[in-house]
C-alpha positions as CSV (number, residue, x, y, z in Angstrom):
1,X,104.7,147.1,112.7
2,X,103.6,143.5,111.6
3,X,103.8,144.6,107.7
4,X,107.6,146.1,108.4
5,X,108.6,142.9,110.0
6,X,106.7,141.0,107.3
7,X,108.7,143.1,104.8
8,X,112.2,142.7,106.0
9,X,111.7,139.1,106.5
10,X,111.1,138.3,102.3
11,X,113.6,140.7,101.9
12,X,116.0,138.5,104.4
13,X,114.6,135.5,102.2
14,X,115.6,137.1,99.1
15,X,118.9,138.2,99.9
16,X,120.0,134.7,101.0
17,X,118.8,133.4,98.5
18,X,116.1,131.0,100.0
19,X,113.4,132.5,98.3
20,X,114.5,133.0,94.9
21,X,112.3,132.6,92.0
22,X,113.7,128.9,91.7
23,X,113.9,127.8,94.8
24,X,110.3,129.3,95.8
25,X,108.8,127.4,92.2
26,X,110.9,124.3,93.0
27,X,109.4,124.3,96.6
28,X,105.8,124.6,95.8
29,X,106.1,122.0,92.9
30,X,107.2,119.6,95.2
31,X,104.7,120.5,97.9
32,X,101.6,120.2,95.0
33,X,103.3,116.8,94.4
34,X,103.7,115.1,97.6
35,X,101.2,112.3,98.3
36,X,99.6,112.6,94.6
37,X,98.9,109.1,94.2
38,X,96.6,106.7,91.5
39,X,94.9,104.2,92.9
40,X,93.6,101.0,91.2
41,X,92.9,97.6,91.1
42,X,95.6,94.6,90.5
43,X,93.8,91.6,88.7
44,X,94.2,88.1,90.8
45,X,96.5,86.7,87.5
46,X,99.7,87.7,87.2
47,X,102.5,86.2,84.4
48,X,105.9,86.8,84.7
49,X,108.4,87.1,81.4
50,X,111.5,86.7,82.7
51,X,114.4,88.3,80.7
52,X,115.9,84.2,80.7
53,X,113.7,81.0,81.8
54,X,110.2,80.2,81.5
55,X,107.4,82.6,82.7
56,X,105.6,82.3,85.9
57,X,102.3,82.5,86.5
58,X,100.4,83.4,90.3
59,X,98.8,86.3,92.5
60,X,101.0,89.4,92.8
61,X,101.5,89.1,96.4
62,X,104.4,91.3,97.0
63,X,106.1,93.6,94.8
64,X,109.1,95.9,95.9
65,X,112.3,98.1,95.0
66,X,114.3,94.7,94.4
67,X,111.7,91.6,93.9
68,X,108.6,90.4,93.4
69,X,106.7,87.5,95.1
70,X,104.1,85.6,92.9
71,X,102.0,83.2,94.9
72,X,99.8,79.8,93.8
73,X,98.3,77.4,95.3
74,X,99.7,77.4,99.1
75,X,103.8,78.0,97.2
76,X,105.1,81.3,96.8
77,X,107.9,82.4,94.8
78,X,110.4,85.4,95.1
79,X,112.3,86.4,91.8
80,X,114.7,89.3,92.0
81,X,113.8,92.3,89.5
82,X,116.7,92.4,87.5
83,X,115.8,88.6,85.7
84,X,111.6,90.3,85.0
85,X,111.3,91.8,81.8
86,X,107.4,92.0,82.2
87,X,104.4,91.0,84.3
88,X,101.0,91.0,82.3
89,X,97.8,90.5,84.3
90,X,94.7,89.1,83.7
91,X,91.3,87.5,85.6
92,X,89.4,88.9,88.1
93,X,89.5,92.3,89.9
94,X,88.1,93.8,93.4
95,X,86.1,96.6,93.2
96,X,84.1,98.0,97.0
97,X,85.3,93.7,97.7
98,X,83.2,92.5,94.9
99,X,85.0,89.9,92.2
100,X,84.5,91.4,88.7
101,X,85.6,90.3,85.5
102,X,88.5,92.3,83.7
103,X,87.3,94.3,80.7
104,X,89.8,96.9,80.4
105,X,88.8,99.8,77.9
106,X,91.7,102.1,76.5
107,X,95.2,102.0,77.7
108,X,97.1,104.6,79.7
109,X,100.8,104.5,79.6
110,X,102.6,105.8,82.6
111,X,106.3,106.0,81.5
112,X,109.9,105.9,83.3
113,X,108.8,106.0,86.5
114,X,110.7,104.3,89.5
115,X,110.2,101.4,90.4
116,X,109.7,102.2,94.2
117,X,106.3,104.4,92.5
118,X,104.2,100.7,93.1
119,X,102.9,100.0,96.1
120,X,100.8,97.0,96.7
121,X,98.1,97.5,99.5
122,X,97.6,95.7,102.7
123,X,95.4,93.4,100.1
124,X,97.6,92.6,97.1
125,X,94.3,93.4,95.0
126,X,94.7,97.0,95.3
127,X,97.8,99.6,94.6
128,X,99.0,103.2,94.5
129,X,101.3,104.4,91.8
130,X,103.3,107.3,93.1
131,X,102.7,110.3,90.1
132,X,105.4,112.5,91.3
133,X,108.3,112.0,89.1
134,X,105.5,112.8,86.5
135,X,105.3,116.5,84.6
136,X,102.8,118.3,86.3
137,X,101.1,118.3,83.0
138,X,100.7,114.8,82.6
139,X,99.9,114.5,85.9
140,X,97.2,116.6,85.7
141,X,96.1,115.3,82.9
142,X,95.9,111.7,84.4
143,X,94.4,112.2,87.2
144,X,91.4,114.4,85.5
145,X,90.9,110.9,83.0
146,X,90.8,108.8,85.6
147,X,88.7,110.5,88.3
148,X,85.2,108.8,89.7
149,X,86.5,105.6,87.2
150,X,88.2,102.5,88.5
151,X,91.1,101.6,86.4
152,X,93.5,98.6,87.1
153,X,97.4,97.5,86.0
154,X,97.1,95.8,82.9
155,X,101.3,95.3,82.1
156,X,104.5,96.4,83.8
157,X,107.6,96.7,81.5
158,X,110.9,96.8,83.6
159,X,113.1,99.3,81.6
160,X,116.1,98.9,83.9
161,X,116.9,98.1,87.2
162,X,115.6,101.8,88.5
163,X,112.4,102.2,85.6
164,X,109.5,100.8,85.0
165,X,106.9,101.5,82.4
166,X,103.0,100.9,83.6
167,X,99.7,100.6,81.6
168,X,96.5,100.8,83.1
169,X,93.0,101.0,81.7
170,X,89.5,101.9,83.0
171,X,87.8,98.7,84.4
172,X,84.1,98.5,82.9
């Protein structure tokens, strides 16, 4: 009885259309995907290119789908996205809440993703990058280099007002 209904209920999935070979692979992609996330470390110096003006330098302290907030020495800035063209960072980095000098080795380039992929932690030290809108390849790929090694942002190229390109590197 419970293999008949079991039966007629993919068979009600298939003729509607719900569970067709695309839907069903499109569905379980997105499923492996959801919550796949890199973590790493966001050195304390941060220097803002601007597309026009002079450069800014500061803490990351907030970073967001529109703006970013830099922070030095009790003032805090906000500068809209769309006037970044880069952010390169430098100095120190937390690892288990211990200062350690940045020695990056090698360079991972995360390309195109969106820019709501950053997210800076309750401490603006750490971050997640959202690996979604990745290939599942690549993804894969990235995740297996980077496992048991703490890897920080090195540079963040705005591409356009929805893009971003990120490099990271293993910390030593």
């Amino acid at each position: 009885m419970k293999k008949t209904i079991l039966q007629g209920s993919i068979f009600a999935l298939l003729w509607l259309g719900v569970a067709s070979e695309g839907h069903w692979a499109g569905w379980q992609g997105s499923a492996r995907s959801q919550g796949t996330v890199l973590e790493v470390a966001v050195p304390d110096k941060a220097t803002v290119t601007r597309k026009q003006g002079a450069s800014l330098t500061g803490q990351l302290t907030a970073f967001n789908q529109t703006s970013l907030t830099l922070s030095a020495e009790g003032y805090s800035e906000k500068v809209p996205l769309t006037q970044v063209k880069a952010i390169a960072f430098e100095g120190d980095v937390w690892i288990t809440g211990k200062p350690l000098p940045t020695k990056f080795r090698g360079n991972k380039i995360l390309p195109d993703l969106p820019i709501p992929a950053l997210k800076l932690g309750n401490s603006p030290r750490k971050a997640t990058i959202a690996l979604a809108t990745m290939s599942p390849q690549g993804r894969e790929r990235l995740l297996e280099d980077t496992q048991n090694k703490p890897h920080g942002v090195k540079k963040i190229l705005l591409n356009s007002s929805a893009k971003m390109t990120i490099h990271i590197g293993e910390i030593e």
